[in-house]
C-alpha positions as CSV (number, residue, x, y, z in Angstrom):
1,X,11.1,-12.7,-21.9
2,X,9.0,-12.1,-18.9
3,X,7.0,-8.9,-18.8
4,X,7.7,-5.9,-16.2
5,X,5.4,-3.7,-14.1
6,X,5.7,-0.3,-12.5
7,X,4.9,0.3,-8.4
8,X,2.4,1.9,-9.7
9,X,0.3,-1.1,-11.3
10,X,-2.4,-2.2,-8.9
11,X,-5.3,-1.3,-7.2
12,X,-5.2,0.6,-4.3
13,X,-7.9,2.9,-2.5
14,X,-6.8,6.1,-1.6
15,X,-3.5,6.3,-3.4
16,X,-1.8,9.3,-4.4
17,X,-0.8,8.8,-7.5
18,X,-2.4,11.1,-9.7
19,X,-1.3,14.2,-6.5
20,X,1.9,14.0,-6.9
21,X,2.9,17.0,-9.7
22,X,0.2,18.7,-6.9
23,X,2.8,17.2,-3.6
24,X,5.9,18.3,-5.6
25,X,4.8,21.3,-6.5
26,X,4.1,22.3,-2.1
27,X,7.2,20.6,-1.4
28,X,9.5,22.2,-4.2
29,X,8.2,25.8,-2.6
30,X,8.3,24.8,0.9
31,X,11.1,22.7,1.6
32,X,13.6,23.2,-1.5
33,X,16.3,21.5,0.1
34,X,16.1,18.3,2.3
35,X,17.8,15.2,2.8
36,X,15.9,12.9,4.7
37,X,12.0,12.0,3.7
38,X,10.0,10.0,5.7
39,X,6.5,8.5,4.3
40,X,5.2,6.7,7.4
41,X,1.9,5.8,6.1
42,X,3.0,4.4,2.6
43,X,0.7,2.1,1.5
44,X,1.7,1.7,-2.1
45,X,5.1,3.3,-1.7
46,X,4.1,5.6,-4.5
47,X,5.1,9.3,-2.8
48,X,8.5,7.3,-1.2
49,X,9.1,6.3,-4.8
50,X,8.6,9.4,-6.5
51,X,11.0,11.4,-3.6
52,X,13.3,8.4,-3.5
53,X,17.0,10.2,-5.0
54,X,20.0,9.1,-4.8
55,X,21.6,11.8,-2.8
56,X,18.8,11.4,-0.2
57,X,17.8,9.4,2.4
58,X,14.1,7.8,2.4
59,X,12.2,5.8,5.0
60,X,9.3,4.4,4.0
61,X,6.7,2.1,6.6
62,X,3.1,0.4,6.2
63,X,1.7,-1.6,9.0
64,X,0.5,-4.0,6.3
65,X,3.1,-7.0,5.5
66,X,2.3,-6.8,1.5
67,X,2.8,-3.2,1.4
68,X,6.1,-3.2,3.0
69,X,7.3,-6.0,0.5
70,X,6.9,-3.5,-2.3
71,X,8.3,-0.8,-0.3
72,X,11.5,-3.1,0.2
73,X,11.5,-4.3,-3.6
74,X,11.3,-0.6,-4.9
75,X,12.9,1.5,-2.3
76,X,15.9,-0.4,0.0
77,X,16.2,-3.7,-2.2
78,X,20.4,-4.0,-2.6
79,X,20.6,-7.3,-3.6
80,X,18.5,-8.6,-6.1
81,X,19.8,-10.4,-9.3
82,X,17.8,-9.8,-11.8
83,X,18.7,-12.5,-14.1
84,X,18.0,-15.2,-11.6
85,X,14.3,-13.4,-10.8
86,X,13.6,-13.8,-14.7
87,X,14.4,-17.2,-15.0
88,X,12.6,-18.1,-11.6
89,X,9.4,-15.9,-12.5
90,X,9.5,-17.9,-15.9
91,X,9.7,-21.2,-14.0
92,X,6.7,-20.2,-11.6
93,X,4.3,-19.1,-14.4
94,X,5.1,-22.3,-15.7
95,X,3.7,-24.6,-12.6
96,X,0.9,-26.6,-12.5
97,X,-1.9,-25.3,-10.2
98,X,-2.4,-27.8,-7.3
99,X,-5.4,-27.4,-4.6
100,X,-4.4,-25.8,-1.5
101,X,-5.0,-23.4,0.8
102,X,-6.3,-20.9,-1.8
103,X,-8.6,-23.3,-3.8
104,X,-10.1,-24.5,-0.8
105,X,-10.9,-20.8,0.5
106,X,-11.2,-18.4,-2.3
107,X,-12.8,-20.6,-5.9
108,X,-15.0,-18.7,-7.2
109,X,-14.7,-15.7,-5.3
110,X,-12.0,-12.9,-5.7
111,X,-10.4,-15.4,-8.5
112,X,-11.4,-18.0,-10.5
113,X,-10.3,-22.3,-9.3
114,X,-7.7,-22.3,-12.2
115,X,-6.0,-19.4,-10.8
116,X,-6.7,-20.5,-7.1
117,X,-4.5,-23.7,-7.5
118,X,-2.2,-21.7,-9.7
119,X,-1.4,-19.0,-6.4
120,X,-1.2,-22.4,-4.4
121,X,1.4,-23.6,-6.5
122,X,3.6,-20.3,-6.8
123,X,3.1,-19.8,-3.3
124,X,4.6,-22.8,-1.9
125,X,7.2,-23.0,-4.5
126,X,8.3,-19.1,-3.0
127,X,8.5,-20.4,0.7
128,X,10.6,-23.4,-0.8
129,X,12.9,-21.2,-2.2
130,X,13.3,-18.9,0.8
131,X,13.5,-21.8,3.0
132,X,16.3,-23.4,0.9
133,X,18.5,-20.0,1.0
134,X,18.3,-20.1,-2.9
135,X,16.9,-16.1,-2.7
136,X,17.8,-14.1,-0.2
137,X,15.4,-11.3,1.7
138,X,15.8,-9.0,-0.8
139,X,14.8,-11.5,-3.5
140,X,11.5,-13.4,-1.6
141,X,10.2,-10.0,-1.0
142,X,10.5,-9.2,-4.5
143,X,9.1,-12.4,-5.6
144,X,6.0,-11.5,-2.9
145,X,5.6,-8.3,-4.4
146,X,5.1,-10.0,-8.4
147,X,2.8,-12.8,-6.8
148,X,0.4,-10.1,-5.3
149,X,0.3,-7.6,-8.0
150,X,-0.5,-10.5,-10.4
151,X,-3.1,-11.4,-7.9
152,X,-4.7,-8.4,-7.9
153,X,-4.4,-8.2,-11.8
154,X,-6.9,-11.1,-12.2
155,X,-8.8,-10.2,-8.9
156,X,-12.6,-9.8,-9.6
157,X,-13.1,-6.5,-7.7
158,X,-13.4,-3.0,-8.4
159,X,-10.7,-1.6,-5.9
160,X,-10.6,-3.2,-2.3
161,X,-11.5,-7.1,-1.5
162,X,-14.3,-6.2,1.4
163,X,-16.4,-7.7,-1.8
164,X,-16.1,-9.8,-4.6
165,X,-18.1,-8.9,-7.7
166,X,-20.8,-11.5,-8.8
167,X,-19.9,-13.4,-12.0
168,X,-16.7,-14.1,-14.0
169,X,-18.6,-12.5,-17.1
170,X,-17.2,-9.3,-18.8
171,X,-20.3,-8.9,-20.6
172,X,-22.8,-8.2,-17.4
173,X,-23.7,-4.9,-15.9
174,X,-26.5,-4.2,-13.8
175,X,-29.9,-2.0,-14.1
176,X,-28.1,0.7,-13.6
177,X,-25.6,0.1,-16.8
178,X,-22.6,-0.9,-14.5
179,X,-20.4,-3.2,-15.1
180,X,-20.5,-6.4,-12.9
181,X,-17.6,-7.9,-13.3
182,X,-13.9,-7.5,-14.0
183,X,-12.6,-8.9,-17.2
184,X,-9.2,-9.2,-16.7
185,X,-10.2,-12.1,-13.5
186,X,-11.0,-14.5,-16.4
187,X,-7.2,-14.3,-17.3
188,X,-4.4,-16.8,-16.7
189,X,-2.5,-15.1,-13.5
190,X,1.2,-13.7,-14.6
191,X,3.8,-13.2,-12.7
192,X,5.5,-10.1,-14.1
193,X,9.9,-8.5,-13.2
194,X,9.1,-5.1,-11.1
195,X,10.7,-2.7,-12.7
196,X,13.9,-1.5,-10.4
197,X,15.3,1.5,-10.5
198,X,19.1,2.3,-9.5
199,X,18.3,5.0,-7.1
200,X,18.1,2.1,-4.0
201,X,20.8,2.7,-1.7
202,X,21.9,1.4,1.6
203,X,20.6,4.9,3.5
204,X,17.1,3.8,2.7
205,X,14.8,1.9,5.0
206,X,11.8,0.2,5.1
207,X,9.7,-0.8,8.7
208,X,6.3,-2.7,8.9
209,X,5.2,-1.1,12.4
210,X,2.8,0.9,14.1
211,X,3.6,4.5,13.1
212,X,3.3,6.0,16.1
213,X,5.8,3.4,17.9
214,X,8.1,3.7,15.0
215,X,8.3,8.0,15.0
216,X,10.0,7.6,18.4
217,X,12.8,6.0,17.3
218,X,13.7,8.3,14.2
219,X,15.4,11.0,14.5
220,X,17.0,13.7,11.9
221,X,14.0,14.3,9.9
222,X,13.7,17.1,7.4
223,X,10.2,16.1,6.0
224,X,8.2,13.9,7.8
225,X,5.1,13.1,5.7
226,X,1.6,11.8,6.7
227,X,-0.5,10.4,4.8
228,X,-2.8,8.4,7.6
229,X,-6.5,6.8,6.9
230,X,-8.9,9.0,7.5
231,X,-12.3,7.0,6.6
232,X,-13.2,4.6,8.8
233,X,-12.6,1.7,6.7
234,X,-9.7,-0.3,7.8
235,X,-6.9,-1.2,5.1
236,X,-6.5,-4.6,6.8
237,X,-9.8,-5.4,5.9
238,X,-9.8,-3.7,2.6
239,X,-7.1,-5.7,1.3
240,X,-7.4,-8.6,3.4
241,X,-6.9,-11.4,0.5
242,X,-3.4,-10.2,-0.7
243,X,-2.2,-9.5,2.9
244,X,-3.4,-13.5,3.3
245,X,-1.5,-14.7,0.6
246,X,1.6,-12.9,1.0
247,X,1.9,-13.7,5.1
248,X,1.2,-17.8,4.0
249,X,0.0,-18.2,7.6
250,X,-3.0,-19.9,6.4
251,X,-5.7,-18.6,9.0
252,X,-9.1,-20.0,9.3
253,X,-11.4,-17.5,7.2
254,X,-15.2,-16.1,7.7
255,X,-18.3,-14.5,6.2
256,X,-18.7,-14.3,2.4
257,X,-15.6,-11.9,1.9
258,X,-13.5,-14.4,3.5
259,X,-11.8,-12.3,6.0
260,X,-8.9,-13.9,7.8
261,X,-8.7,-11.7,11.6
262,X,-6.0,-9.0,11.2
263,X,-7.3,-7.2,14.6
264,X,-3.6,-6.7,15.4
265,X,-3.1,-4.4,12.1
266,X,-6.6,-2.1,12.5
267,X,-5.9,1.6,12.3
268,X,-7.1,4.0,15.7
269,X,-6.6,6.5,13.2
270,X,-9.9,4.9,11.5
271,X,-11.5,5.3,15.1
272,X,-13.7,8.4,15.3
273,X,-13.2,8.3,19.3
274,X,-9.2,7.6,18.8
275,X,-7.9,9.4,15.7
276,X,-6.9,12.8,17.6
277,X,-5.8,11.0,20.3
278,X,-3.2,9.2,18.2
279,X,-2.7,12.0,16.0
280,X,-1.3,14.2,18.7
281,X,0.8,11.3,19.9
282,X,2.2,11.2,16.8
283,X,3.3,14.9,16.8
284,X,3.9,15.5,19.7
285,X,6.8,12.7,19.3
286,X,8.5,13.8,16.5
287,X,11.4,15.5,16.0
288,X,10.9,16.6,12.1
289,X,12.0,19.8,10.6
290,X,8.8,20.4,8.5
291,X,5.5,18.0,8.9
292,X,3.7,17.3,5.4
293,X,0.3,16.0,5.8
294,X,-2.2,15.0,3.6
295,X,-6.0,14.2,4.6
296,X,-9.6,15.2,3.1
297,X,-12.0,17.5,4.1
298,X,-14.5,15.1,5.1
299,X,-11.9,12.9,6.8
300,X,-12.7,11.4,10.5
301,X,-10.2,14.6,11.7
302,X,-11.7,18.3,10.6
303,X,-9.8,20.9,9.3
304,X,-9.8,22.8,12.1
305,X,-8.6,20.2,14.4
306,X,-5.6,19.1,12.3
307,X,-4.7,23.1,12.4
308,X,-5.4,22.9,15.9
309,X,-3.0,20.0,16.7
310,X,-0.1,21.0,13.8
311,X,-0.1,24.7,15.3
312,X,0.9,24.2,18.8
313,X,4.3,23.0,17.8
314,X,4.9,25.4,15.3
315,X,3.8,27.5,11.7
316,X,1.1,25.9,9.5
317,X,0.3,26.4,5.9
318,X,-2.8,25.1,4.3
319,X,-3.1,23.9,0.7
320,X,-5.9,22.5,-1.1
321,X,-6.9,20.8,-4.6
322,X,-10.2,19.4,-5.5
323,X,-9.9,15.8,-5.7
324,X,-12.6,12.7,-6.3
325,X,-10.8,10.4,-4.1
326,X,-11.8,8.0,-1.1
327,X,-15.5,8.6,0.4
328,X,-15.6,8.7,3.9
329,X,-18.2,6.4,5.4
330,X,-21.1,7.4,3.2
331,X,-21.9,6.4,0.0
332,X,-21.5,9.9,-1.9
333,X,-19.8,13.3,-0.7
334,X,-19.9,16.1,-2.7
335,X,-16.9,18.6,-3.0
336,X,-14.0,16.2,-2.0
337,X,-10.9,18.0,-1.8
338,X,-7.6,17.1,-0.6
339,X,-5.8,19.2,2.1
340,X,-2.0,19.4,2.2
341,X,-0.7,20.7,5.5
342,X,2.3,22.3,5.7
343,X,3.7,22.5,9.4
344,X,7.4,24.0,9.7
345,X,8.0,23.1,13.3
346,X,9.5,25.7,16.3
347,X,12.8,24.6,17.6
């Protein structure tokens, strides 16, 4: 019987996860009643799952072609038998490795050579199936969202792949008594069932698009949430491996991280000279009931301006909770918190 996993079972920088209760909690009090959600910054889907009812409409979006495979598998996916993903899973676990695209780029770096030509073999044997119509959308997406989530289960990183760590060695930290390595990398990669739900339904969606082309074209919105990068560290490049192996364009890669170029998917929101400029694109061309936002103090955008921007189309509330999540673009920053505005919006 092949194992399951939760949306919630990777590693991802800047997820919000543990400030949820905190986001339920704001929402509960400030918009009690709703029926249409949109997270248009979802990286790992987790706030879209967590909101995702059946009586209620979500629309979820990343710009990043991994991220939106897991937002289909766990928040629009109609049409997925489960019983055929089991015994296709089992099959795929069960290839031999073969040396591809990924052994010939990545041994020895984020992964180990056995589990290189393992990914090549999966990989190719997931186009094949697509490309034969024996899975539909629905079911190569799903299948996408397993492969990478096992990647990053046997990735040797901390959190992000802008670095690999040194050595496939559990047992070495550095002077400083930290640990150098990732134990779970020297482990066979498994392919694991995500774990659906039965709350998909047809009134969900899912986009991989710019947000700020994509707010245009939505209209009816009782919550629009925004949870946009505000360090100036670009997601493409952050998690550049597993957007590689889930696209299977096979792009030439450079310098020791092995970046492949994702130019087209960089963030102006990361941009110290363009993230209010977007930002007040973005608001000024949307047509939601009540904007939810959540960014930290030390973001690229200050307080001020966010209050600024939100409150020249209609009442802001401002919440706050101390929370150790993403730095900025130093090294350390003491008293992180994050903010959570709450912008009911004039008529």
């Amino acid at each position: 019987m092949v194992s399951t996993l939760e949306i919630g079972n990777r590693r991802y920088y800047g997820n919000k996860t543990k400030l949820l209760p905190f986001l339920d909690k704001v929402i509960s009090k400030e918009v009690p009643k709703w029926t249409t959600f949109v997270d248009i910054f979802s990286g790992t889907g987790s706030v879209a799952n967590y909101f995702n009812q059946d009586d209620k409409q979500i629309i979820a979006n990343d710009i990043l072609f991994h991220n939106f495979c897991a937002l289909n598998t766990w928040i629009s996916a109609t049409k997925i038998r489960s019983n055929s993903m089991e015994k296709i899973i089992t099959r795929l676990n069960n290839l031999k490795g073969k040396k591809g695209y990924v052994f010939k780029n990545f041994s020895n770096t984020f992964i180990t050579e056995q589990n290189a030509m393992k990914i090549d073999s999966i990989r190719e044997k997931i186009e094949q199936l697509k490309n034969s119509k024996i899975i539909n959308k629905d079911e190569y997406y799903f299948l996408l969202t397993s492969l990478f989530y096992a990647v990053d289960k046997c990735s040797n990183i901390i959190t992000q792949y802008e670095a690999y760590l040194k050595e496939f060695n559990p047992n070495l930290y550095d002077s400083q008594g930290r640990q150098v390595t990732y134990h779970g990398a020297l482990k066979e990669i498994e392919l694991r069932m995500p774990k659906l739900s039965n709350k998909n339904n047809s009134l969900n969606k899912v986009y991989q698009t710019d947000a700020n082309k994509l707010i245009k074209k939505l209209n009816d919105i009782d919550i629009l949430y925004l949870d946009p990068p505000y360090t100036c560290r670009q997601y493409c490049n952050n998690y550049h491996f597993l957007e590689n192996i889930v696209e299977w364009k096979k792009p030439k890669v450079f310098g020791k991280a092995k970046k492949a170029d994702f130019t087209n998917k960089k963030s102006k929101y990361s941009s110290r000279s363009n993230a209010r400029e977007v930002f007040e694109d973005l608001i000024g061309n949307t047509n939601a009931k009540t904007i939810i936002m959540s960014y930290n103090n030390h973001g690229i955008l200050k307080p001020n301006e966010i209050l600024e921007v939100l409150n020249g189309y209609g009442k802001t509330k401002l919440y706050s909770k101390d929370y150790n999540g993403a730095h900025v673009c130093t090294s350390k920053i003491n008293g992180n918190k994050e903010l959570l505005f709450v912008s009911k919006l004039l008529a």
